[in-house]
N, C-alpha and C positions, 0 to 999 in steps of 0.2 A: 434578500441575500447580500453580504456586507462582499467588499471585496478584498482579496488579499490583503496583508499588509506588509509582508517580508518580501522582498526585492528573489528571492529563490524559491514562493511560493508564486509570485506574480511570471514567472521566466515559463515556470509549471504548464500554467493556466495556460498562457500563449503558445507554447508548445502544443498543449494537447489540442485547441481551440485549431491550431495553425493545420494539425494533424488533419482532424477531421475537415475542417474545409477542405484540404488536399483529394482525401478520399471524396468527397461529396462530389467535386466539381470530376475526378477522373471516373465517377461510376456513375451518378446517378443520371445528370445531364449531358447530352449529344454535345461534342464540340462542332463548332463548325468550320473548322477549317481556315483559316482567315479567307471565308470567301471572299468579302467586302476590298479587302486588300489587295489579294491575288486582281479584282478587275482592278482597281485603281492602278495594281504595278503593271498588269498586263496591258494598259489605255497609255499611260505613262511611255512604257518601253515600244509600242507601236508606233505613237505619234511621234519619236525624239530620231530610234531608228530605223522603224522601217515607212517614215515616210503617211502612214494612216492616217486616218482622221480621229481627233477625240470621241464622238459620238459614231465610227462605224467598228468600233471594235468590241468584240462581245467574249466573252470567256470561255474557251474553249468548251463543249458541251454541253451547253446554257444558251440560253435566248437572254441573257445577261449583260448590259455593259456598263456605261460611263452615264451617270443622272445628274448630276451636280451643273451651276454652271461654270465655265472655263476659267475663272479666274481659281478657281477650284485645282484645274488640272495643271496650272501655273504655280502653284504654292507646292506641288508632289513631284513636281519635275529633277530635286535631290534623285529620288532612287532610280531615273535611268542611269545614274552613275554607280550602282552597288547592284549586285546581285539582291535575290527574290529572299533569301534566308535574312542577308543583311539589312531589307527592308524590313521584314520579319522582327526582328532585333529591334529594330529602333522604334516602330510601332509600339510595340510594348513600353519601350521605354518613354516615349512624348505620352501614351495613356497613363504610365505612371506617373509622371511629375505632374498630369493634367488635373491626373485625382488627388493626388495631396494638396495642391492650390484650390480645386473646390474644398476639400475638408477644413484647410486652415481657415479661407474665406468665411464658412460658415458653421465651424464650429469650434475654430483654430484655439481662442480663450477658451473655451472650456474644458479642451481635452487640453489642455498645457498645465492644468492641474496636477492631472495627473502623471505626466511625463510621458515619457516615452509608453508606457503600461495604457494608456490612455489611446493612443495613436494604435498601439497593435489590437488592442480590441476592435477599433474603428476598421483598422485594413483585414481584418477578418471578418468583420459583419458585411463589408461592401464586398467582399468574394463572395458569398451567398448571394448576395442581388441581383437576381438575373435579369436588369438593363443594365449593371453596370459585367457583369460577368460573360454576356453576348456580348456588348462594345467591345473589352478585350479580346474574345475568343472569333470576332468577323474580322476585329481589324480595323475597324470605326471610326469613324470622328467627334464621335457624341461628345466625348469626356473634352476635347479641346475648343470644343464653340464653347460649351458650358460654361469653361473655365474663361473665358474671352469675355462671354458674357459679363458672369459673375466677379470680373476684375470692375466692370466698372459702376456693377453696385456697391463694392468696396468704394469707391474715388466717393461716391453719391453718402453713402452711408456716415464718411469720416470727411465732412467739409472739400472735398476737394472735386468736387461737381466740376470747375471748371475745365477740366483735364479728362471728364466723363465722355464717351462718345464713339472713340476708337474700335474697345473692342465687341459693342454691338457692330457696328460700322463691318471691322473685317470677317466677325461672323456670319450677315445677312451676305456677303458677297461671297462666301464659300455654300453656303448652301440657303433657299429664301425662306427658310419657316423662321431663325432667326428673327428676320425684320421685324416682328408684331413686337419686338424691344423696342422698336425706335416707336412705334406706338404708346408705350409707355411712356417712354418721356415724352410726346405730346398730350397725354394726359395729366400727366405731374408738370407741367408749365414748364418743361426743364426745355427750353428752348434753343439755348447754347447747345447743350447738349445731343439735341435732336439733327439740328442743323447740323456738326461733327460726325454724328454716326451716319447720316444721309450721306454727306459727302465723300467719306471714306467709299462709302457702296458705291457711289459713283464714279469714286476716282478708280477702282478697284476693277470694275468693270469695263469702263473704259481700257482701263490699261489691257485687260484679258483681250479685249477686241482690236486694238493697237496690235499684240502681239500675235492673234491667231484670229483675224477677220472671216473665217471662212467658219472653222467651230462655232466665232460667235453667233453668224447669223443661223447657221443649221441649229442651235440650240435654240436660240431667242424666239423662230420660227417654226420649227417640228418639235426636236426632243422633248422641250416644258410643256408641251400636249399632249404628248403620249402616254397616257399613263401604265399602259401596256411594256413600259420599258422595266417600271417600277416592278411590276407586278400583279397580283390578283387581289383586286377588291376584296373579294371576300376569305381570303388567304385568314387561319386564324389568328396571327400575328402580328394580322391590321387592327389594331387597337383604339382608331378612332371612332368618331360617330359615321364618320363614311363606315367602318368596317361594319359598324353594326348593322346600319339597313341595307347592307351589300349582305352581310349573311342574313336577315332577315328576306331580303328578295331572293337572292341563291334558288336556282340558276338564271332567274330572270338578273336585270340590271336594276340598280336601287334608285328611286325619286331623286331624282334633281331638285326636285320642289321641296322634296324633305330634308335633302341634303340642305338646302341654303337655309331652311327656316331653322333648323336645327344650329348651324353655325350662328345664324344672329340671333339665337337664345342664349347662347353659350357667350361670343362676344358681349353680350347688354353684362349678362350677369357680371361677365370678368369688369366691362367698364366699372359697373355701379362698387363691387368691391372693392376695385383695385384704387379707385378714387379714396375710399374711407383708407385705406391703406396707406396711400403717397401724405393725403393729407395730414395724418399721425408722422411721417417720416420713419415709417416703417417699410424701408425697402428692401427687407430679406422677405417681407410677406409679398410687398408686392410684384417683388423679380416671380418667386414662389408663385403666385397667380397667375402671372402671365407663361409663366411655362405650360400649367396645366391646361392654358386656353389653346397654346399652340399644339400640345398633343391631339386636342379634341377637334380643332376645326380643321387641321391638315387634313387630305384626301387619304393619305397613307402615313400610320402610325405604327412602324414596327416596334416591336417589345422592346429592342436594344435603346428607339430613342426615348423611352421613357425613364432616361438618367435625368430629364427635365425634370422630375419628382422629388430629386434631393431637396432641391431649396423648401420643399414644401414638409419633407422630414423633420429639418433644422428647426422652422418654426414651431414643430408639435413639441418636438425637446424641448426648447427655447420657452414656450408657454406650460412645460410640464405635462404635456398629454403622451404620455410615456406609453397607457397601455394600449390608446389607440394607433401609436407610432407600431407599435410593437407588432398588434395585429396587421395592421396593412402591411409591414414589412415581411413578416411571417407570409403572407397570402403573394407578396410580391417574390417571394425567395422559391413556391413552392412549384412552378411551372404548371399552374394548376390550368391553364386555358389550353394546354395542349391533351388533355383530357378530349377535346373535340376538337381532334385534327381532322377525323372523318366523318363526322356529320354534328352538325351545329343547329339541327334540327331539334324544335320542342321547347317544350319550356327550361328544360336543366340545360340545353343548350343554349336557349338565348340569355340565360342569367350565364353559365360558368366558361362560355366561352368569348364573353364579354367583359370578364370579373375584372378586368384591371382595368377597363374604360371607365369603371362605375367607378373604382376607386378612385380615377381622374376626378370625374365627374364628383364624386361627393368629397372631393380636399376642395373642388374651385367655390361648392356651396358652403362649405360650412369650415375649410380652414381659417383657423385665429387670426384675426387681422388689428395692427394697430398695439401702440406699446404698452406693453402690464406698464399698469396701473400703481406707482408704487406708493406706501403709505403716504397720506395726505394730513395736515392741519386742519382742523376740524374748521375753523375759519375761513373766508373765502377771503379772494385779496379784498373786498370791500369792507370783510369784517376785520382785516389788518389793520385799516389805517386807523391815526393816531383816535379812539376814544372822549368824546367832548369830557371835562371836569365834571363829577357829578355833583348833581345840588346838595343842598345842605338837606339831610331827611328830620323828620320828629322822631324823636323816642320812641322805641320800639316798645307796642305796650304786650307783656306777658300775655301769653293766650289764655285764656279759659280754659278750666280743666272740662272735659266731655267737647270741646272744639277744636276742630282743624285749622293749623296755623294757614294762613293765608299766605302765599310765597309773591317776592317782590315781582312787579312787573319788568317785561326788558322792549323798551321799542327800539325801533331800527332794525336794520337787516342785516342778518348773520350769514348769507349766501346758502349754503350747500347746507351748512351747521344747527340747521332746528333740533334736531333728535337731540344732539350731543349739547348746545344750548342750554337745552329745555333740561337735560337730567344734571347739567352743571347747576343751573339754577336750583333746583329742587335738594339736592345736598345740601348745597348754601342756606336755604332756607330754613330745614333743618338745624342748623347748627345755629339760633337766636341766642344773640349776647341778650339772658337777662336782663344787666345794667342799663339795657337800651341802645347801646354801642350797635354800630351797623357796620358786618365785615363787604366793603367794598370786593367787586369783580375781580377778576385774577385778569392781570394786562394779558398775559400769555397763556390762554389752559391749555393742556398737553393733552397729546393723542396719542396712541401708541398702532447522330448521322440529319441526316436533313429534314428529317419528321419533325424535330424540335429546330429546327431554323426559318428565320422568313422567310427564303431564297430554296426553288426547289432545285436541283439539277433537273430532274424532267417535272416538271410543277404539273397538277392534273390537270384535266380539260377544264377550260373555263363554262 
């Protein structure tokens, strides 16, 4: 299917496109209310005015509160000064600018092809995606590490590494599944860079504990234990490999044994590809990889944080795998694991209310890794250099009729280029000058409601 080409047939398209996601998002999916916000402003406005603590405030009829650690509740301290709507407002708006810096980032040249026509197709398909469609409708922070993230595999990707660091740094220090980036650049030898995004987490933390010594320690020492704050292991929402053998044990508690051996399957895998990745200087794959690892090994993966999946999008584009982008995106648009909100029992339940862990799971095994390959000279650099003078040959004697011409020999090493060598030869030899004349080699041959939310208000019995 071609696209528009009249600038009042392209207005059309986006309009009607614009239309139906409008409808989609107000009927067919639960909003959720900006729960995620509402604690953040309700933790916010306790601790500024009435004196609370960051970690005892919980959201009014909810076993709900503050998860993050305190340098976190240091960077939201703006909306004690605005009302609950005005935070509201601006939410929206830092998710908006968060997600057009991921799109430019990572797809920026190729939708600028197309224009503006180009961009609106894009902020239409990303309203269907419901990790990016729950980050806006909780309130989230997804779309903003992301983009933190992904600024400094920009610096990485366009020479300017040295200035890399920052905003892994201030991501892992707003919330810690971040940090497995700074992992990354210990694996890519990016060492400056490691060292920078360490120190920022450090400085950043400190500073949080400077300022609010008491949150830091009840945090650093209960809250990051609890996971009972987060919520239910086996909630269907949790999307990671904890969630699976948490709904595979349901109502029991899931292996700890399986939980770790499961995580260092999943981390080997991510080292061994994410390596063949850095080593190409391909770090839209490898950001892309290491997201998908951080989805998997975290204890809790709600649906919303799997906006870590973009970068893993880009690269299917990016590599032309259009219709498997297409399907996974289809399956990620479709709210299909809430299908077993009430029992995740069986086998359709341990496949469809897992279905977007596997999707994690099979982009970290088999996403493209490493830059296309673009057309090559059939020669390798060894078969570049300058050619010795050839000898003087004898007269080429006319073959015999009923006999196969004999074609010249070629020694020396052509690298990569035998096939292409050998059929260049074989033409050439073909073509005997009579007279006995011998056509010398060619120096250059050419090549050519809450049901559908993570968060319950009265969440069922564990």
């Amino acid at each position: 299917m071609r696209a528009p080409e009249t600038g009042g047939r392209r207005l059309l398209l986006v309009c009607v496109l614009a239309t139906a996601v409008a409808v989609f998002t107000a009927t067919v999916p639960l909003l959720r209310d900006w729960f995620d916000l509402r604690v953040y402003y309700g933790t916010v406005d306790a601790w500024t005015h009435q004196g609370g603590g960051i970690y005892d405030y919980l959201l009014p009829g909810t076993t709900y509160g503050f998860t993050y650690p305190p340098f976190a509740a240091l960077t939201m301290l703006p909306m004690a000064l605005v009302g609950e709507r005005t935070a509201i407002a601006l939410a929206l708006l830092l998710n908006l600018v968060a997600l057009a810096a991921v799109v430019w980032i990572l797809v920026g040249p190729a939708l600028r092809r197309y224009g503006w026509f180009g961009f609106a197709l894009a902020g239409c398909a990303l309203a269907l995606f419901e990790p990016v469609r729950d980050t806006f409708s909780f309130g989230q922070v997804n779309l903003l590490l992301l983009a933190l993230v992904l600024s400094d595999a920009w610096l990485l990707s366009t020479g300017r590494g040295r200035r890399a660091g920052v905003g892994i740094g201030l991501a892992a220090a707003v919330k810690l599944t971040p940090a497995i980036f700074i992992g990354l650049l210990l694996l890519a030898r990016r060492w400056r860079a490691a060292g920078v995004a360490t120190a920022v987490t450090a400085g950043a933390t400190a500073l949080a504990a400077w300022v609010a010594p008491g949150p830091s320690r009840v945090y650093w020492t209960e809250a990051l234990w609890d996971t009972g704050r987060i919520g239910r292991l086996d909630y269907v929402s949790n999307q990671s490999l904890q969630g699976v053998l948490a709904r595979l044990a349901a109502p029991g508690e899931p292996s700890r044994a399986a939980w770790a051996t499961a995580v260092l399957l999943a981390l080997s895998v991510w080292a061994w590809r994410t390596s063949r990745a850095v080593s190409d200087e391909d770090w839209t794959a490898a950001f892309a990889l290491t997201g998908l690892a951080a989805c998997l090994v975290s204890p809790i993966t709600w649906v919303h944080h799997l906006v870590w999946l973009l970068p893993s999008f880009a690269v299917l584009l990016h590599r032309r795998r259009t219709r498997v982008a297409a399907v996974l995106y289809a399956v990620l648009c479709s709210s299909v694991v809430w299908l077993w909100f009430d029992d995740a029992s069986g086998l359709d339940g341990f496949l469809g209310s897992n279905a977007y862990t596997w999707i994690t799971l099979g982009l970290l095994l088999w996403l493209p890794v490493g830059q296309p390959r673009p057309a090559r000279p059939f020669l390798s650099r060894r078969a570049k250099a300058t050619p010795p003078a050839p000898s003087p040959a004898a007269p080429m004697i006319p073959a015999v009729s009923g006999q196969p011409t004999s074609a010249p020999s070629f020694s020396g090493s052509v690298g990569g280029a035998g096939a292409a060598g050998l059929g260049s030869a074989g033409v050439r030899a073909s073509r005997i000058d009579p007279t006995g004349s011998t056509c010398p080699a060619d120096a250059k041959p050419q090549s050519s409601s809450a049901r559908a939310s993570s968060y319950t208000v009265n969440p069922p019995p564990a």
